[in-house]
C-alpha positions, 0 to 999 in steps of 0.5 A, spaced: 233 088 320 234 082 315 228 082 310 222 077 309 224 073 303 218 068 303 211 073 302 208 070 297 207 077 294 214 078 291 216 076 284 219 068 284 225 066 281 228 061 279 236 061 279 240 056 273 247 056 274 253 053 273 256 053 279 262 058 279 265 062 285 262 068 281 255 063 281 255 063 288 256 070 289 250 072 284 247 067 290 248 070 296 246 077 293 240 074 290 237 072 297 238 079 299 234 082 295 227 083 298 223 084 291 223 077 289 224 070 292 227 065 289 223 058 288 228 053 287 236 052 285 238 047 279 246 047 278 248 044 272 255 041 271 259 047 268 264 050 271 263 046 276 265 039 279 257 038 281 258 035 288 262 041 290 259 046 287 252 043 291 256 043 297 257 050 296 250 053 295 248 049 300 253 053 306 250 058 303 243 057 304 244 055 312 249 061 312 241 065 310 238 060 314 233 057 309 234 050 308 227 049 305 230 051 299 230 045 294 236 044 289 236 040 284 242 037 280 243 037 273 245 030 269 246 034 263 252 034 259 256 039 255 258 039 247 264 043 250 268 041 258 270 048 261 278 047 263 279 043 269 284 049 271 277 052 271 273 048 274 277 046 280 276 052 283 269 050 285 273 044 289 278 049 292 272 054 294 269 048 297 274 046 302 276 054 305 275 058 310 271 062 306 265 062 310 269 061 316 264 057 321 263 050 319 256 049 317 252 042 318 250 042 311 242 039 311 242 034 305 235 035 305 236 042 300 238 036 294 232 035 291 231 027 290 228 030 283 233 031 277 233 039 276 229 038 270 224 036 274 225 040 279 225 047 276 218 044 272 215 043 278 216 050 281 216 053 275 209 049 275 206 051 283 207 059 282 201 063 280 204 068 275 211 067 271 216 066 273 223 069 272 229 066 271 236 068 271 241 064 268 247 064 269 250 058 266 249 055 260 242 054 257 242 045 257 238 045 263 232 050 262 232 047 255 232 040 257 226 042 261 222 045 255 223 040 251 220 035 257 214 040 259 213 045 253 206 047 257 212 050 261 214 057 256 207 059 258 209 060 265 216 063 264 215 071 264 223 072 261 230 069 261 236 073 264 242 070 262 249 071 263 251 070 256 254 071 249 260 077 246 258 081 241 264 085 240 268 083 246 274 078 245 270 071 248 273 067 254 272 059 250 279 058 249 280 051 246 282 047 240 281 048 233 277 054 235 279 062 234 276 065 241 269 069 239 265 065 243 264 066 251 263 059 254 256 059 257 254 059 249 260 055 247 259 050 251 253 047 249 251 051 242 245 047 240 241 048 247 243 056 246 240 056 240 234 051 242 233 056 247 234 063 242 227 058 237 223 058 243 220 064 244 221 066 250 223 073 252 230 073 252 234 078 256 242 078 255 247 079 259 253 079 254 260 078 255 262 085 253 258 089 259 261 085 264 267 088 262 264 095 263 265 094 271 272 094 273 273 089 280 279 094 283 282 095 290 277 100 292 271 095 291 275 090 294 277 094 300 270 097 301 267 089 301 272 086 308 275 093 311 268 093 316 267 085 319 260 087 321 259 087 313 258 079 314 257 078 306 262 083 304 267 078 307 265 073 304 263 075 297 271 078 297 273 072 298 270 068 293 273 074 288 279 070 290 277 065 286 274 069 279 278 065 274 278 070 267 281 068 260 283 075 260 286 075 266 282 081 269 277 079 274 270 081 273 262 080 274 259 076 270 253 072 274 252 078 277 249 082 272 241 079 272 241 079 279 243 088 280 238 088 274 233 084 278 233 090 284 237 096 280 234 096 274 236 103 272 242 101 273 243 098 265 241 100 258 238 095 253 238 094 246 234 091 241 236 086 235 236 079 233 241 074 234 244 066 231 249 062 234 255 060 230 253 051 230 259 049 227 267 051 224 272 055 228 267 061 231 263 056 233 258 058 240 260 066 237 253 070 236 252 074 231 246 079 229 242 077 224 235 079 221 233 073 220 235 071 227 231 071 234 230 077 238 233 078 244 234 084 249 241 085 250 245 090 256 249 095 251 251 098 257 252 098 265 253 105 270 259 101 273 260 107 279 253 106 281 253 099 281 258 097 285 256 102 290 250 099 290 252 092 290 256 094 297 251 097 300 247 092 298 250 087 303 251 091 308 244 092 309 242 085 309 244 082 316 245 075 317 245 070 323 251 067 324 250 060 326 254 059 333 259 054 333 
């Protein structure tokens, strides 16, 4: 029986990303978990090309049958592009059989206001704090700040996928020596921006991501029974993972189990500053004169993927008839 995500009881969240396949799959996990409900959508064009990543979320939302979910479209810019080679996956996602049935996509998802807007708006209408979980880069929420400084009053906290403290990062690019994960690197100011805000600030670095390996078990586990409709799925948007490393591993992923698994992480307090300039630019450094963050120092990566599995497999969906 699928859960009601729409009681007015549950914790809202708003979900910032950045349009990745990875982002698309913290999605889908997201709507299945039934203490929360997500109040709105804002992609910023990341690792992305806009239009196909909002095509995709919005399969998605038909897929969950829950179009009156608004999405708004950042017209934000970056300091730094992620690579094409990155950033076409989000077209050859759009254009495969991932989700099978061809869905009539309802273009009334697509907020006519830009996602600055649109995320003050919600954050705005609910009664008590809102959550959000970021798993891009921080341009858009911070873009939004800026606009509605009243709104920091309203955020409860930030989790965001972000950062590597003693992980190699994954920003390869000019001029630069690799330190740096690209949600960070991409715009380093807002990063920064956002640290000085004030808001609380849980950070999934790249480090524990890599604590949780994507295997054949796990793989196998998602698509061996067809009745697991998200499991499907979410093995096939794995595909089209792209990791510096060249090891596919769970980035987006992580707030969204720590929203339900809590248990499931163990934090770590410090302080923080975001390198501004010079080869190590984007890298995070700790720093006592920085700003604090909580940061997962680790994940049980065993538990995780069994319940990331069962967690799809106990949510069911409808698939549309064609």
């Amino acid at each position: 029986m699928a859960v009601e995500l729409s009681k007015k009881d549950l914790k809202p969240v708003f979900f910032d990303n950045d349009g990745s396949a990875d982002d698309i799959l913290a999605l889908i996990t997201l709507l299945t978990i039934d203490n929360c409900r997500i109040t709105g959508i804002s992609v910023t064009e990341g690792n992305c090309y806009l239009k196909s990543a909002i095509n995709s979320v919005q399969k998605v939302l038909d897929l969950f049958s829950f179009p009156q979910l608004h999405v708004g479209m950042s017209e934000c810019n970056g300091l730094h592009a992620f690579p094409d080679t990155w950033r076409v996956k989000s077209k050859e996602l759009e254009s495969s059989d991932v989700f099978k049935q061809q869905y009539t996509v309802h273009l009334s998802n697509v907020s006519s206001e830009e996602a600055v807007d649109l995320m003050a708006n919600c954050l705005i209408k609910e009664k008590e704090k809102t959550i959000v979980v970021l798993t891009g880069p921080a341009t858009n929420l911070v873009n939004t700040l800026e606009k509605y400084p009243q709104l920091i009053e309203k955020i409860d906290r930030v989790l965001w996928q972000a950062g590597a403290f003693l992980a190699d990062g994954d920003a390869i690019a000019p001029d630069v020596d690799g330190s740096a994960e690209w949600n960070i690197f991409w715009d380093q100011v807002s990063a920064q921006k956002l640290l000085k805000s004030g808001v609380p600030i849980f950070m999934f670095p790249l480090d524990v991501s890599l604590q949780i390996t994507i295997d054949n078990y796990l793989l196998f586990n998602l698509s061996n029974n067809e009745e697991n409709v998200l499991g499907v799925i979410c093995s096939k948007l794995i595909d089209f993972f792209e990791a510096a490393n060249k090891k596919k591993h769970f980035q987006a992923l992580l707030p969204v189990m720590y929203l339900k698994y809590p248990e499931l992480f163990q934090f770590e307090n410090t302080s923080i500053n975001i390198e501004q300039r010079g080869t190590s630019v984007g890298n995070i450094f700790r720093s006592s004169l920085g700003a604090r963050i909580r940061y997962a120092k680790r994940v049980d990566d065993e538990s995780f993927c069994e319940l990331f599995i069962e967690q799809l497999e106990n949510y069911k969906v409808k698939m549309p008839i064609v």
